[in-house]
N, C-alpha and C positions, 0 to 999 in steps of 0.2 A: 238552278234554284233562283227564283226572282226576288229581286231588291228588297229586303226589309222595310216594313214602315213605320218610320222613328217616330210619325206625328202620335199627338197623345191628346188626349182629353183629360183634361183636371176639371173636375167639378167644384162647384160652392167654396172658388176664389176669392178672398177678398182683396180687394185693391187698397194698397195702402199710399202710392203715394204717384209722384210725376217725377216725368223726368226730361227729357232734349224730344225736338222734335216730335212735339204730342203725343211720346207714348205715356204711358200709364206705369205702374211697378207693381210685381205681385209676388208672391214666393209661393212655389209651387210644391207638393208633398214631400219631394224629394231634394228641398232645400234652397233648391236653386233660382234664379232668380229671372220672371219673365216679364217681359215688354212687350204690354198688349195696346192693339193701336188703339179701339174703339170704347175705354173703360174713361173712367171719370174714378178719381179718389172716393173712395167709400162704397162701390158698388161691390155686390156680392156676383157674380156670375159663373157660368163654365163658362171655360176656354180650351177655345182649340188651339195646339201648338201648330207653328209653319214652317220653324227652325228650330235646330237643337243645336245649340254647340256647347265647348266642356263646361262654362259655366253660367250661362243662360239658355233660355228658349224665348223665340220670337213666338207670340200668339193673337188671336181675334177671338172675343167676346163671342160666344154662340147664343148664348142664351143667359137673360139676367134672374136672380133670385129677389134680390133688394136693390132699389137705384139709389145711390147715395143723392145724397141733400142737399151740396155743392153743383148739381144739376142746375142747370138753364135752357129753354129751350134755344137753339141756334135759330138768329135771325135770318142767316141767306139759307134757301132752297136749294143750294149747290154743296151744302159742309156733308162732310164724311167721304163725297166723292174725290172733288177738287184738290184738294189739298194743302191750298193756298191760305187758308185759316187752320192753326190747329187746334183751339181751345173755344171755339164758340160753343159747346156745353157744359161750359164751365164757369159759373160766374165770375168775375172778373177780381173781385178781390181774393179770392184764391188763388187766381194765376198769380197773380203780385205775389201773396205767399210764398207758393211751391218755385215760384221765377228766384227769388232772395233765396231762399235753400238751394239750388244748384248752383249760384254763383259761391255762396258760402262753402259748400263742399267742394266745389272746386279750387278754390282758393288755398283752401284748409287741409283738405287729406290728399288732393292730387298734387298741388303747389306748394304744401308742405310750409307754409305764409302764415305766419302769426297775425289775427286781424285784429285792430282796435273793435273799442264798441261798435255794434254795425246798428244805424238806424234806418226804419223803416224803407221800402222801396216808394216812392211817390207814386202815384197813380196818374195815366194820362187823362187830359178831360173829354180827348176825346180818344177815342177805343174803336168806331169807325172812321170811315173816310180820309185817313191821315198820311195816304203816300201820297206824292208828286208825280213818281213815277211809275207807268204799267204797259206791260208789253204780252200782246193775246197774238196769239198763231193763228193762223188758217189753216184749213182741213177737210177734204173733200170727203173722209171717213171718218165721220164723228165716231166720239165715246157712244157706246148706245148704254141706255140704264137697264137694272133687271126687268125694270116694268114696259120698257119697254121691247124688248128682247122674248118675253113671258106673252104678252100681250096676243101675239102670232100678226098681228097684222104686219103690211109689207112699207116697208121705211122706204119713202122715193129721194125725200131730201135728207141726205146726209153730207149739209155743210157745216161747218162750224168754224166760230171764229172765240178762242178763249183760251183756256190752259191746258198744258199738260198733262196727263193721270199721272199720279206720283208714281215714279220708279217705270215709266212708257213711256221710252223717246216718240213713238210714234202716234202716240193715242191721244185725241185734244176734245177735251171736253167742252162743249159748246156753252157760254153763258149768258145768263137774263139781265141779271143784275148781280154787280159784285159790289158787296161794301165797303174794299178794300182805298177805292179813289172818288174822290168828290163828282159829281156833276160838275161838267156836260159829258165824262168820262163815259157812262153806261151808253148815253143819248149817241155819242159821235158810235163807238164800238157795234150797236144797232143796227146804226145807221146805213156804217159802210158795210156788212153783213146784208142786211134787206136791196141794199140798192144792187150789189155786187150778185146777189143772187138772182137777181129781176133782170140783171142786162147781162146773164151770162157771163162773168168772169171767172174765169176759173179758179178754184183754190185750191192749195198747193197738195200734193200727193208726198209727203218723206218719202217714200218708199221706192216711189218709182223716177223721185226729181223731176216732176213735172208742176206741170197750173200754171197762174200768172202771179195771183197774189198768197203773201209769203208771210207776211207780221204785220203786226198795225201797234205804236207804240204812242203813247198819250203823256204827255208832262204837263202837271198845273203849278201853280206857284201859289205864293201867297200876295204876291202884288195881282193876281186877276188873270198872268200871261197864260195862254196854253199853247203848247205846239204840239203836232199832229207830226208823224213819219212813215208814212207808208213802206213799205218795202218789196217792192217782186222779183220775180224770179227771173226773168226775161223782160226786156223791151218788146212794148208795145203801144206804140202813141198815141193811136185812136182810143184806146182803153182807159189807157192813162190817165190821159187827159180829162176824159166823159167820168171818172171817178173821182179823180182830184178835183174837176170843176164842180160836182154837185156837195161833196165835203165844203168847199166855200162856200158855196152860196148857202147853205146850210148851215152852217155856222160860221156867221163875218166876226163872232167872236175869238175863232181863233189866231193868235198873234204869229203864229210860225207853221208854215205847212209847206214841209219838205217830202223827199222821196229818193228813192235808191235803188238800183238794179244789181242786185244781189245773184250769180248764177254760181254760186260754189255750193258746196257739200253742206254748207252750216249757216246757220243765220248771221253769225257774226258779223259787224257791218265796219268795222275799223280799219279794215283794211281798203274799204270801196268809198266813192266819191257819193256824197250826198248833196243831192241836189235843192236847193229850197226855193219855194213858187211864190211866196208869202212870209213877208215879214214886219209888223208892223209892232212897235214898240208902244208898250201903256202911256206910256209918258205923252208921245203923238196924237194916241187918241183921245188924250185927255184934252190936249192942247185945242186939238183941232173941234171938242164938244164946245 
């Protein structure tokens, strides 16, 4: 007798609230309580369940009835897949909201913490662009989207240089533009993607531990500085070099541009020697304008 299918369809769900790591909350006929990834407070939808366990079910949105009013469209062209944002459909004074309610519940019924009056969460003014720091993988097996998968045509270039697919060590989704890090962030990321694919460098395979190139990790500051850190998998110095040198000349703005040869199992780079080609402090070039 073949395996039972626990998945369930609940229909004309309403979502009533958020919760961690962009799901949504809903309570399903039979009481119990599900975490759907793709819902927004206040939408009405079916949902298909993906997990069952004793007292929740993991679910996805199939189909919507009402879209709640708390709705925004998402700015980047990458949300839903990426992972890397998890509320860009949600306008932002509602995260604030629902953000202040899980820190209170948690506080209060898990910590079991008597709180004084609690005021407001403040809002940040800015809501894009505000890391310093971001690090995108290479990938010689891009994420493919359903559109493009559906489409039937034949994928020649499948590089990519971006993030991970949430919960796929091995699957990297190639990006345009991320709103996540200021400029020259997107332009450098581009950059070494266009040029690395034009002179053949190879990008890294998980799977089989091969390529050249490995990570590419970007830091800005608020004093102007950026540094650049390449990472590969193997030494290669004609390579190397021919990509590290076109990243400078292409950008003299940046102040730190190092690199590392990385040949272990995992990206981790703490335990390997980084090497830096470029280093030039704000202050210098301030001196020296």
């Amino acid at each position: 007798m073949g395996r039972r299918n626990k998945n369930k369809l609940f229909e004309a769900v309403e979502v009533t609230g958020a919760g961690a790591k962009g799901k949504s909350i809903a309570k399903g006929p039979d009481g119990k309580v599900i975490f759907i990834d793709n819902a927004v407070p206040g939408d009405v939808a079916d949902v298909q369940t993906t997990k069952k366990r004793r007292a929740y079910y993991q679910g996805t949105a199939v189909n919507f009835h009402e879209l709640s009013d708390k709705r925004v469209e998402p700015v980047c062209r990458h949300f839903g897949v990426c992972g890397g944002c998890k509320w860009q459909n949600m306008g932002y004074e509602h995260q604030l909201a629902y953000k202040q309610d899980e820190v209170i519940n948690n506080l209060k019924r898990l910590g079991k913490i008597e709180l004084p009056e609690i005021t407001p969460i403040l809002g940040s003014k800015d809501i894009y662009f505000y890391r310093n720091k971001m690090e995108f993988s290479f990938s010689d097996s891009r994420w493919l989207t359903q559109e493009e998968i559906q489409s039937g045509e034949e994928i020649t270039n499948k590089n990519a240089l971006g993030f991970h697919i949430p919960g796929m060590w091995d699957k990297i989704l190639d990006i345009e533009k991320c709103h996540l890090q200021e400029d020259p962030s997107n332009a450098i990321r581009n950059f070494v993607k266009e040029f690395a694919t034009e002179n053949g460098l190879a990008f890294f395979n998980t799977r089989e531990q091969s390529g050249l190139l490995r990570t590419l990790m970007i830091r800005t500051s608020s004093t102007g500085e950026i540094m650049v850190l390449v990472q590969f998998f193997k030494e290669d110095k004609v390579k190397r070099q021919l990509l590290l040198d076109a990243v400078a000349e292409k950008f003299p703005e940046i102040t730190s541009l190092q690199y590392v040869i990385n040949g272990k199992g995992n990206d981790t780079i703490y335990d390997q020697e980084v090497i830096c080609l470029k280093a030039v402090t704000i202050f210098l070039r301030k001196w020296k304008a």
